[in-house]
N, C-alpha and C positions, 0 to 999 in steps of 0.2 A: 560438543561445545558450540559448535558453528550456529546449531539449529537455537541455540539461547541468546541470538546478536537477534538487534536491531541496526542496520544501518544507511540512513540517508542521505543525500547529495542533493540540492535545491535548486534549479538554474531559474531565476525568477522571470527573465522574460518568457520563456519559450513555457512556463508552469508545468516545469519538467521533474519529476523527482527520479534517482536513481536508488532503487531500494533494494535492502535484502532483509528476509524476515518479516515484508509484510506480504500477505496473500489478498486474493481476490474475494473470498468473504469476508476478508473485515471491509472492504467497501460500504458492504450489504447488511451490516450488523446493526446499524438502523436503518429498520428497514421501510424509512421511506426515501433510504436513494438507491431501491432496487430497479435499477431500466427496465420500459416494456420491452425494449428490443437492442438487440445487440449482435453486429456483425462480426462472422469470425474472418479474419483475413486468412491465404494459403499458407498452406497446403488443404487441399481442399478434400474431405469425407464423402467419399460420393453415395455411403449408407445413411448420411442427412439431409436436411432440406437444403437444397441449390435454389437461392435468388434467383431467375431467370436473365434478367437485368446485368446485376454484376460477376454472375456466375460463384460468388461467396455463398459458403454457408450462413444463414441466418437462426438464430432462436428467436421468438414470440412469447410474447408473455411473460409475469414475474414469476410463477411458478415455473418454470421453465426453465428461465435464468438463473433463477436461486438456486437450484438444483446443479445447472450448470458450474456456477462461481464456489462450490462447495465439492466439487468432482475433481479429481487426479489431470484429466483431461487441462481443467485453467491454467493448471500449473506452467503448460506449457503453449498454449494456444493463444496467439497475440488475438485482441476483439477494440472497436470501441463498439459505446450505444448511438443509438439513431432516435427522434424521436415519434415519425411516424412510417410503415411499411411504405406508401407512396411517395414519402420522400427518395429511395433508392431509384425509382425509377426516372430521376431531373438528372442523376450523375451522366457525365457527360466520359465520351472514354478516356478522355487525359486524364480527368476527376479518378475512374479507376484504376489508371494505370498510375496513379498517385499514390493510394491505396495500395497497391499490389508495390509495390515500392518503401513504402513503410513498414509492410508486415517484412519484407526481404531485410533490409537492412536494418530494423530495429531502431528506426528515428527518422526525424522529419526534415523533410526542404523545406516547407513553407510550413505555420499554425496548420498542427492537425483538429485542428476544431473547424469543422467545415463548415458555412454558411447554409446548404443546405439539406445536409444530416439534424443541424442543430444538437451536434454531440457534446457533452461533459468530457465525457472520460476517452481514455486510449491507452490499453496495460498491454506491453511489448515483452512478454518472459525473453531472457536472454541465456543462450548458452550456459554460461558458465553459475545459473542457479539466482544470477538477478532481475529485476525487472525495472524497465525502465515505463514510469506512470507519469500520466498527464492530467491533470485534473484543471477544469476551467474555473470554476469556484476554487481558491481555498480553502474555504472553512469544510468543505468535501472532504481534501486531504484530511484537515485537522480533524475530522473526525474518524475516518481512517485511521490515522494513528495513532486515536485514542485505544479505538477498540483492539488495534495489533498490542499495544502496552500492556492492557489488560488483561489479551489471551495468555501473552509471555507470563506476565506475573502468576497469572493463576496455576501456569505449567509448574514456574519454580516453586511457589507454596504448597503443590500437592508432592514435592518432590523430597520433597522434608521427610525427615524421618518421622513417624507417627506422634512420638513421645514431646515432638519440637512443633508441630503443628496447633496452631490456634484455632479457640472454638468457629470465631468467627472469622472465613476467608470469601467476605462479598468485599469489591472494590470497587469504589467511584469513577463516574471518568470523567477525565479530565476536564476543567473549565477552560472557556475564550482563551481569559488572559492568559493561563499558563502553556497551551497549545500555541498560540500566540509569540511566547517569549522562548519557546523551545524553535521554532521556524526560522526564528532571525539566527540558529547556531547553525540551521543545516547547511548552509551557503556555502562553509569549507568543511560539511560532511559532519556525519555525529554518529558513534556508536553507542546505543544503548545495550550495556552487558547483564544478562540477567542470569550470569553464573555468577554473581558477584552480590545476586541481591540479598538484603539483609532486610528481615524480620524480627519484628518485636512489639510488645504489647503497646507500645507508646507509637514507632512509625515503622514505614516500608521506607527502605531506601536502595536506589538505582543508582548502580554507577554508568556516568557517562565518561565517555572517552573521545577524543578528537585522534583521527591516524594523522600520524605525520609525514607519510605516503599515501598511494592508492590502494584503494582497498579493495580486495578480491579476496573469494571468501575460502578459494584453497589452498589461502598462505598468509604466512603470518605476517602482519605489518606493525611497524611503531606506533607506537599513541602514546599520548599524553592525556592527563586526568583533567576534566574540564570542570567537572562538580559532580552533583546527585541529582536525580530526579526524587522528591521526599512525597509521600502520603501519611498525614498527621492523622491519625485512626481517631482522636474524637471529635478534631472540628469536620472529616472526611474530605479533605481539602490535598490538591498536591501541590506544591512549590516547586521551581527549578530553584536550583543554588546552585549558583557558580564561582567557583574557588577566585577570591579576592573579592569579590561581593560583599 
């Protein structure tokens, strides 16, 4: 059941999400915000390439990466991107020892969008199966989300029993607006349940739920019904609706 949540927590100045259910290829699932380059923070693989510089493992290249963000390995390996290999060599050792601080504790003293990394992202796997992401753009996230939505969906639809399955199981993703009006809910956290989703020739509908505690994902918490997330199958459109709306 666990592995059918989607669940986010948004701290808007710090452009911090805390997620469960989303992974590090739906980053990449359009794939033009795959990084050339991406620093792993410690524990450090001494079977891969060592920085000389920061002493971190590095990967190079979007083949590389892409392979990486699609491996067992990300699951648990906190990284952000860099945007050029000579920029690592300007870090200064507070700068690393900043770094090596981040990857430890799973969060930030200061903006981890470094000046001169020039990094977007920063995905911190945590213990207990979450992850806490940072994304400097928004609409990054928002699309992030779209594509984790999609993969959930397409898991429940194939999950159907054969006779209850529709011919056609291609799904949209999500526009602006809707990603948009779904962002402003994640402030006090949003579970999207997709053991709950319901199928039919006319729409898809997702139930959302708000916890009314913290959420951790090896136990149960309260929630309350917040609305649906709807996909209208002939204009191929999704709407949020929320209850008193």
């Amino acid at each position: 059941m666990r592995n059918s949540l989607v669940y986010v927590h948004f701290e808007p100045f710090a452009h911090l999400f805390l997620t469960y259910g989303i992974s590090a290829s739906d980053i990449i699932q359009d794939q033009t915000q795959v990084p050339q380059h991406i620093l792993l923070l410690p524990p450090i693989d001494e079977d891969e390439f060592i920085d000389p510089h920061t002493g971190f493992n590095v990967i190079s290249g979007q083949e590389a990466v892409t392979d990486f963000m699609h491996s067992r390995q990300a699951m648990t390996r906190s990284w952000l991107d860099y945007q050029h290999g000579t920029y690592l060599q300007e870090l200064t050792p507070s700068e690393v020892a900043e770094l090596l601080y981040l990857g430890h504790a799973k969060t930030h003293l200061q903006s981890p969008f470094y000046y001169k990394l020039q990094n977007n992202l920063v995905v911190l796997p945590l213990n207990n199966g979450m992850t806490n992401m940072y994304f400097r753009h928004l609409n990054t996230f928002d699309a992030t989300l779209s594509a984790a939505i999609l993969r959930h969906v397409r898991w429940a639809a194939n999950e159907q029993p054969f006779w209850l399955r529709l011919r056609q199981q291609t799904f949209p993703n999500l526009d602006s607006k809707t990603l948009k009006a779904i962002r402003e809910q994640l402030i006090d956290g949003l579970i999207l349940n997709f053991n709950a989703v319901s199928f039919s020739r006319e729409k898809v509908r997702v139930q959302l739920l708000q916890p009314t505690g913290r959420f951790m994902p090896d136990r149960d918490v309260g929630t309350h019904g917040l609305g649906e997330l709807v996909l209208n199958r002939q204009s191929q459109q999704w709407t949020l609706v929320l209850k008193g709306n």
